[in-house]
N, C-alpha and C positions, 0 to 999 in steps of 0.2 A: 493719137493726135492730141496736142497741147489744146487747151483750154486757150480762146478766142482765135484755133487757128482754122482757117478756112481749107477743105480739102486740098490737095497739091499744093498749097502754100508752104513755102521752105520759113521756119523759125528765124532765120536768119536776116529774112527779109522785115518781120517786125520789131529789129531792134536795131539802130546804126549807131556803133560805135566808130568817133573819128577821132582823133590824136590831139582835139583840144580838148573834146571830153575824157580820153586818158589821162593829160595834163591836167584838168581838173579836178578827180578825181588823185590824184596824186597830190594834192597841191591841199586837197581835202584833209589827208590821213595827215600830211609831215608835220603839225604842229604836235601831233598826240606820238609822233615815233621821234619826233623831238628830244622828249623828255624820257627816254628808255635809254640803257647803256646799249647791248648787245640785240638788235631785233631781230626777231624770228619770227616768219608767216604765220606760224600756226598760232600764234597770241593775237592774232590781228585779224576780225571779222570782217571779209570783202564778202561783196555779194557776186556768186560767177552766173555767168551767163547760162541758161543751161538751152540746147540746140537739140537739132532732132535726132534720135537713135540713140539717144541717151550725152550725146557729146556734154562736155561740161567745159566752158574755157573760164577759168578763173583769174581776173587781172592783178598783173604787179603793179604794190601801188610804192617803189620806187623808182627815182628818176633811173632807169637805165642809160636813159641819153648821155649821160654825165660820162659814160665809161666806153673808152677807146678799144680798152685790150683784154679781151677773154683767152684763159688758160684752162685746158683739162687740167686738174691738179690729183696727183695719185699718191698717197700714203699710205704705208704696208703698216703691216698689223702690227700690236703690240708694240705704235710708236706714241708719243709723248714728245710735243713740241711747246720748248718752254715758252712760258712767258714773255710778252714779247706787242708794241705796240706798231703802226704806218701812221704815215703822213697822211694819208687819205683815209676817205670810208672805203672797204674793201666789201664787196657782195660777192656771195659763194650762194651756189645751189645743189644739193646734196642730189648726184646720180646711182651714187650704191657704197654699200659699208654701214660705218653706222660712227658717231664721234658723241664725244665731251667736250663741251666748251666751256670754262667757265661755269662747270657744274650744272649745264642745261644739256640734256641729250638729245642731238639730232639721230634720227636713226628711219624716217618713213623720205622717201627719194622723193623729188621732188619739191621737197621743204628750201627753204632759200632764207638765207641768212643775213644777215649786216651787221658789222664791226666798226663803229664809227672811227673817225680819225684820231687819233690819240690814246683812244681806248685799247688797256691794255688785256691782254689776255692769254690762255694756254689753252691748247687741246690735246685730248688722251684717246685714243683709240685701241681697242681689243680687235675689231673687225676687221681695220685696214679700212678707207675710203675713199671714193673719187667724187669730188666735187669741180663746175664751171668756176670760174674764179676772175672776178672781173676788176680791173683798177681802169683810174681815170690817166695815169699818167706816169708809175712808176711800180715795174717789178722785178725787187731784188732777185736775184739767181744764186743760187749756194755760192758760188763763188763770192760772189759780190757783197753778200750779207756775211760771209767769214770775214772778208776785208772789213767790214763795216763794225763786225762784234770785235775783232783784232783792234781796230782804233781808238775803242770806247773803253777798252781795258789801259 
């Protein structure tokens, strides 16, 4: 039993988090993620909630709201995708594999990533990995980013 919790009391019940204190709390962090090229969770000290039975629910502190359209995204091993920048911030959450970004290696799941807009960048993988992959409003398809890299030549 947690420290001030009263017998049959759920943990849950002394803490209420509601979606302006998420929004707060997000609102918190983005001047200091501001100022980062590529951010990655694991640079970034949240405090998580910790619940009963040991649960840990740890918050993201960015705006997900902002994003429409989540992709499983799956990349076989021993690929290398060049360099290369979006229109938007793009957030990725690593579910398995292991990647190089940019010379930072994501490789513990659940880790969750951000590429700002403009920001350009490549990634290398040995593993193979599958990440969520979330845009606010626009994702090329092989097709479409051929036609796109075809134009730009």
């Amino acid at each position: 039993m947690a420290k001030n919790q009263k017998k049959g009391e759920n943990l849950q019940t002394q803490t209420l988090e509601t979606l302006s204190s998420h929004i707060k709390r997000i609102e918190d962090y983005s001047e200091q993620l501001s100022k980062k090229g590529i951010i990655v969770s694991t640079d970034i000290n949240v405090e998580a909630f910790k619940e009963d039975k040991g649960v840990i629910k740890t918050p993201l502190v960015w705006p997900l709201i902002d994003y429409g359209m989540f992709y499983i995204v799956e990349v076989p091993e021993n690929s290398d995708l060049a360099k290369h920048s979006h229109d938007e911030s793009i957030f990725r959450i690593l579910l398995s594999g292991s990647l190089t970004i940019n010379d930072i290696t994501i490789d513990k799941p659940g880790t969750w990533y951000v590429v700002p807009a403009y920001t350009e960048y490549e990634i290398k993988t040995k593993t193979g990995y599958s990440v969520l992959s979330g845009y606010t409003s626009i994702c090329r398809t092989g097709k479409e980013q051929a036609l796109k890299n075809k134009k730009d030549k």
